[in-house]
C-alpha positions as a printed Julia matrix, in Angstrom:
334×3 Matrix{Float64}:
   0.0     0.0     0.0
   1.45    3.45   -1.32
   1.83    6.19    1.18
  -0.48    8.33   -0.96
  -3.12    5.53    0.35
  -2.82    5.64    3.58
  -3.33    9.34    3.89
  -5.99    9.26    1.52
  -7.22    6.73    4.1
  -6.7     8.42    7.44
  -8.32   11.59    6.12
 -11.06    9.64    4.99
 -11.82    8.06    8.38
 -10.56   11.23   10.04
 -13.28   13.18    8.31
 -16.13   10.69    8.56
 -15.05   10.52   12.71
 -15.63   14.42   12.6
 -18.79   14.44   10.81
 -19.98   11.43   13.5
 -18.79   13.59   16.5
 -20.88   16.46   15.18
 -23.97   14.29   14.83
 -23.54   13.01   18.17
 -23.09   16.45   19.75
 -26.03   17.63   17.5
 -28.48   15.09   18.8
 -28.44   16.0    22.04
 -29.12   18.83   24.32
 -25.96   20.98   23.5
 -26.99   23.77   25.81
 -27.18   21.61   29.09
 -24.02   19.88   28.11
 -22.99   23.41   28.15
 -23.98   23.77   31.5
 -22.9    21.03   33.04
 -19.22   21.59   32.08
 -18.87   25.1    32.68
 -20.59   24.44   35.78
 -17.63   21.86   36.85
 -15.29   24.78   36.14
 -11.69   24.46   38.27
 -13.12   20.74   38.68
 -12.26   20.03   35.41
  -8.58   20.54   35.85
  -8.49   18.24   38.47
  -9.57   15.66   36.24
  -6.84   17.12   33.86
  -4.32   16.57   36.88
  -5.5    12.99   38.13
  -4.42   12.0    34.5
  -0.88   12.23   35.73
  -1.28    9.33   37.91
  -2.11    7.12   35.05
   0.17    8.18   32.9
   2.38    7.89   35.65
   2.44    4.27   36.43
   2.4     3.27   32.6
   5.53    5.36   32.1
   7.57    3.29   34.8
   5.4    -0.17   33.59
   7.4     0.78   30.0
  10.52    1.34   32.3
  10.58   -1.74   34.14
   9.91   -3.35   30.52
  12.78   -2.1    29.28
  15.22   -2.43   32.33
  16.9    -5.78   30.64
  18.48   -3.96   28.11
  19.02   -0.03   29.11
  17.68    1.74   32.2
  17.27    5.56   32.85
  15.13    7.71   35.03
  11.91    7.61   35.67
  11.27   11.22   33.72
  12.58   10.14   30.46
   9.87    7.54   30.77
   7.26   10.06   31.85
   8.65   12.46   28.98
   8.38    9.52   26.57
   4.91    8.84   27.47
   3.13   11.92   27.48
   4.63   12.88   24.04
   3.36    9.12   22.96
  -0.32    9.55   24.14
  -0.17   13.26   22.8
   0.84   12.25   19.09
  -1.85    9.47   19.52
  -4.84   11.43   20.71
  -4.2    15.1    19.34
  -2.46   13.97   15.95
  -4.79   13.75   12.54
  -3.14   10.5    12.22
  -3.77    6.57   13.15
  -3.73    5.87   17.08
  -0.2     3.96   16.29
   2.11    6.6    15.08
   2.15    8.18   18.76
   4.51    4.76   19.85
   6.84    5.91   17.55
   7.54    9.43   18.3
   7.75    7.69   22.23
  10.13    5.04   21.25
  12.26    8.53   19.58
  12.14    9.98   22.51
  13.71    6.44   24.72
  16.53    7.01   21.67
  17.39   11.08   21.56
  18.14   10.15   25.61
  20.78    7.69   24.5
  18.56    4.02   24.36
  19.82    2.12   20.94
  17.27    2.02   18.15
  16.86   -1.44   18.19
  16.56   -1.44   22.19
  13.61    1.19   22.64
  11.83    0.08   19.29
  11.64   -3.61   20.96
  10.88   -2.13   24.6
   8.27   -0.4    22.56
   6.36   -3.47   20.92
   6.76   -5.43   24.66
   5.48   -2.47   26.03
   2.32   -2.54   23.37
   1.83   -5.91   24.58
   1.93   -5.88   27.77
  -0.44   -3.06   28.17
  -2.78   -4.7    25.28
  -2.88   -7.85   27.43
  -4.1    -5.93   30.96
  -6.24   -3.91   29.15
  -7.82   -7.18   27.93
  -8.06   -8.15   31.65
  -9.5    -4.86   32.78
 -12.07   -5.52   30.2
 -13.13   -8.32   31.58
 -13.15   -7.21   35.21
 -15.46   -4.34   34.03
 -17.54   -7.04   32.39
 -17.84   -9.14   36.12
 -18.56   -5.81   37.47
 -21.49   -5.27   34.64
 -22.8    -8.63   35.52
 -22.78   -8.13   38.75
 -24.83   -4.52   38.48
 -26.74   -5.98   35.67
 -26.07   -5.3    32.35
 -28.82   -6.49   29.85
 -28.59   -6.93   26.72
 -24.95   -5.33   26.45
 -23.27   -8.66   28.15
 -23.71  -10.65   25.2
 -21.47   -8.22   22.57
 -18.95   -7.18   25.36
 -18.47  -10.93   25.89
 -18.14  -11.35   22.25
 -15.93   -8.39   22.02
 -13.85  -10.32   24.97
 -13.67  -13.58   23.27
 -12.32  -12.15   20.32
  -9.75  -10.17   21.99
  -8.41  -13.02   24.45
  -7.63  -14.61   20.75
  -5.81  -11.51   19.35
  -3.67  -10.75   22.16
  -2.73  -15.1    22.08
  -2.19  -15.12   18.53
  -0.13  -11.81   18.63
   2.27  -12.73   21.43
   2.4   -16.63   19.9
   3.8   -15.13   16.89
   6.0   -12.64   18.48
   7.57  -15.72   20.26
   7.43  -17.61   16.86
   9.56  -15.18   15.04
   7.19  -12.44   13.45
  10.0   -10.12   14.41
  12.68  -12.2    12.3
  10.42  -11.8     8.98
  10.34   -8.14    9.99
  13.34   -7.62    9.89
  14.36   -9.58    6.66
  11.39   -7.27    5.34
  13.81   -3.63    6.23
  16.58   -5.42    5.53
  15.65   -5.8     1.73
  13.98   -2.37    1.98
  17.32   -0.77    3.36
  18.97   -2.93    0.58
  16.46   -1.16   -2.56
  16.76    2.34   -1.42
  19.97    3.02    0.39
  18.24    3.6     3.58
  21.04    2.03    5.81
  19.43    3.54    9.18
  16.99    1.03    9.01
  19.55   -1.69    9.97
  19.8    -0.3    13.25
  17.15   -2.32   13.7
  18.56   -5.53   13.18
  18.26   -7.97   15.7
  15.22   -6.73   17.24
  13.61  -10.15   17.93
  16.47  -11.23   20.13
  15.89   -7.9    21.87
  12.42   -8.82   22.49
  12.94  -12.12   23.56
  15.81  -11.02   25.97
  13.04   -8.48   27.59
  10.51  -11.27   27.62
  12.98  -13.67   29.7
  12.36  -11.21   32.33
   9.64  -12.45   34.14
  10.27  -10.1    37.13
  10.37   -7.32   35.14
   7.13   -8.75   32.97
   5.11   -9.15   36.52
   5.81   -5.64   37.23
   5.39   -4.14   33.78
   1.69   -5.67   33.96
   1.17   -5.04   37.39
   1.84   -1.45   37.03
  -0.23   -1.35   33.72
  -3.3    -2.56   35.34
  -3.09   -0.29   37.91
  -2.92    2.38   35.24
  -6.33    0.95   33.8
  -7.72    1.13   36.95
  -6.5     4.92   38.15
  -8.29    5.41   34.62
 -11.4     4.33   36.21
 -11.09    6.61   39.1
 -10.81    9.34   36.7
 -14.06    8.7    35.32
 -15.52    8.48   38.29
 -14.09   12.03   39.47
 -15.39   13.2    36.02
 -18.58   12.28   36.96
 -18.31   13.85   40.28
 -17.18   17.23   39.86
 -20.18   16.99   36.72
 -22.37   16.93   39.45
 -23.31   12.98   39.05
 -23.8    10.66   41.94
 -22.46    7.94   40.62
 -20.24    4.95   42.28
 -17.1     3.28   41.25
 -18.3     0.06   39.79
 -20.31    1.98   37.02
 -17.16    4.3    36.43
 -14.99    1.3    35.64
 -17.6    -0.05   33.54
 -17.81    2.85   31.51
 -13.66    3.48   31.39
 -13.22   -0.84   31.07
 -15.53   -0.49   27.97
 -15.27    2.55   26.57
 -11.72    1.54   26.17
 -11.96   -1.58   24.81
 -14.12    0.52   22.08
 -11.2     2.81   21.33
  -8.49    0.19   20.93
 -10.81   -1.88   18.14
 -10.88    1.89   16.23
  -7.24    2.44   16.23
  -7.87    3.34   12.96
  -9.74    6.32   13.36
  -7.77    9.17   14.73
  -8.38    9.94   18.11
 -11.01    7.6    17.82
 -13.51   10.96   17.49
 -16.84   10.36   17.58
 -16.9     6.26   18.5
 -15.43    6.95   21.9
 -17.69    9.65   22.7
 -20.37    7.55   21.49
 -19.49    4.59   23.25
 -19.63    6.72   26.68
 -22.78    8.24   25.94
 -24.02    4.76   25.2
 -22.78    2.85   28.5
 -23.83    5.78   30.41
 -27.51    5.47   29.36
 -27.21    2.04   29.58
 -26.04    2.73   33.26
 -28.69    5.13   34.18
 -27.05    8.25   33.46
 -28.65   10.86   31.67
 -27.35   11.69   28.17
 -26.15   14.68   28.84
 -24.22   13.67   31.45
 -22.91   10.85   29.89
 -21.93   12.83   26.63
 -20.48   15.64   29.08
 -17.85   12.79   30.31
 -16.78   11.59   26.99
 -16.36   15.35   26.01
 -14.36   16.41   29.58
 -11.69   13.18   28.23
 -11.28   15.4    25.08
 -10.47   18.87   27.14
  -7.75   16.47   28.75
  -6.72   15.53   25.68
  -6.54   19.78   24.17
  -5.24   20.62   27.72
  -2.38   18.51   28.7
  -1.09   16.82   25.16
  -2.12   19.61   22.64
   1.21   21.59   24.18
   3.41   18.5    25.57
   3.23   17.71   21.27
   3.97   21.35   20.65
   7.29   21.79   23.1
   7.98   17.68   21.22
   7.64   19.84   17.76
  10.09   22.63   19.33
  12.61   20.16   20.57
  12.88   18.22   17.66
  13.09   21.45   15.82
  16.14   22.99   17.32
  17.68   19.64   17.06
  17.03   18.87   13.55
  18.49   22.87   12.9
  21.63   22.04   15.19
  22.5    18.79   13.02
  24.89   19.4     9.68
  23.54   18.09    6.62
  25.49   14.65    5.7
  28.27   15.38    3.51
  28.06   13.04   -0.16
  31.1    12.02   -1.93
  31.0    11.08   -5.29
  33.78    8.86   -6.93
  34.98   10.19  -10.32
């Protein structure tokens, strides 16, 4: 697929996500969602702030990932992080291209390539896999609340992700990383690109981080507790909203609703299908729909708030550094 493709792609999907976000904020009462958020006011940067704490413990779950190969401190991780959710939530691009720019970041702080871009795909995993099991725990929690109709297609949904995340770490252990790498390899060989052999040996790296288990157990451990200070967040959403609304259905709504944003990876931002998926669950939950809607759209004043300008001092860094390096010098032979 050309590169002209994919961006013909991700604008599509881009567009039709922006067009479904203003149908969803058009069917609804606009001017009480209105009220509800200004009416949270200073509460609303609390939410912004509790974010941290998430963001927190997945930074040093990628550290402790990482640890059998290179180690640094804890705010290279947190750096790394931010500037990784920022790219994949503010960016007009695929939620994937975000890892990336992290993975950069793990490298410009002196990490080898090959070492942060397999620390990266662990890391991926790892937080794929909880994420899986803080799905389910918010579908125990549904069942236990009662849940309807919605059990069924979560369960589905649950099914069918318990098989992804086997398949994908059976063929990470089966060598999917060795064909990848044969694949830049004769790319690097066509076009001169010799940077992308800094990347050889990346399945070896990945397999050395895997043989880990202590640091495995605490890269999952800390991701799960990430999922779950997610949860809290929705519930304080709700709270300073005005809501009176207890944990379990918070965790329901965050367990789902992310679930929901993973499967559209696709879409940038996921706009509009996370939104909608909150304002569903939320009904579904006994919230009103403003309310409801009001939470999904407090997530996206996070998102403008705290990554918006973490991706614009990435853009400034990267600037200055890109002006500071000389242009490679080419010989030519007579």
């Amino acid at each position: 697929m050309s590169r002209r493709v994919v961006k013909l792609t991700t604008a599509a999907l881009g567009l039709a996500a922006l067009c479904g976000m203003i149908g969803l904020l058009a069917s609804q009462n606009i001017g009480t969602v209105l009220d509800l958020l200004l009416g949270a006011g200073a509460g609303i940067l609390l939410v912004v702030a509790s974010h941290v704490l998430a963001m927190t413990a997945s930074a040093l779950a990628w550290r402790a990932a990482i640890r059998p190969l290179w180690q640094a401190g804890p705010g290279v991780f947190l750096w790394a992080r931010l500037v990784r959710e920022s790219a994949n939530a503010v960016l007009p691009v695929a939620q994937v291209g975000g890892d990336v720019l992290g993975a950069r970041v793990l490298v410009l702080h002196g990490a080898r390539t090959v070492q942060a871009g397999a620390s990266m795909l662990v890391d991926l995993t790892v937080e794929f896999l909880t994420q899986i099991l803080f799905f389910a725990i918010g579908l125990a929690v549904l069942l236990v609340i009662g849940g309807g109709d919605a059990l069924r297609w979560a369960g589905l949904g649950l099914v069918v992700a318990i098989l992804l995340g086997a398949t994908f770490v059976l063929a990470q252990r089966w060598g999917m990383f060795r064909l990848f790498e044969t694949l830049l390899g004769r790319i690097a060989q066509q076009f001169d690109w010799p940077a992308l052999a800094s990347l050889a040996g990346l399945h070896d790296k990945v397999i050395a981080i895997y043989r880990d288990r202590r640091a495995m157990a605490e890269a999952a451990a800390l991701h799960l507790a990430s999922w779950m200070l997610g949860a809290g967040e929705v519930w304080l959403t709700l709270h300073v909203l005005g809501a009176d609304v207890g944990f379990a259905e918070a965790l329901v709504m965050e367990s789902i609703g992310q679930a929901v944003r993973t499967a559209a990876f696709l879409v940038p931002g996921a706009l509009g299908i996370q939104d909608g998926s909150f304002l569903a669950l939320g009904v579904m939950l006994g919230l009103p729909p403003e309310f409801a809607l009001s939470v999904a759209l407090v997530k996206r004043i996070r998102e403008l708030v705290l990554h918006a300008p973490a991706l614009l001092i990435w853009y400034v860094i990267e600037g200055r550094r890109l002006l500071r390096t000389p242009e490679p010098v080419h010989s030519e032979s007579a």
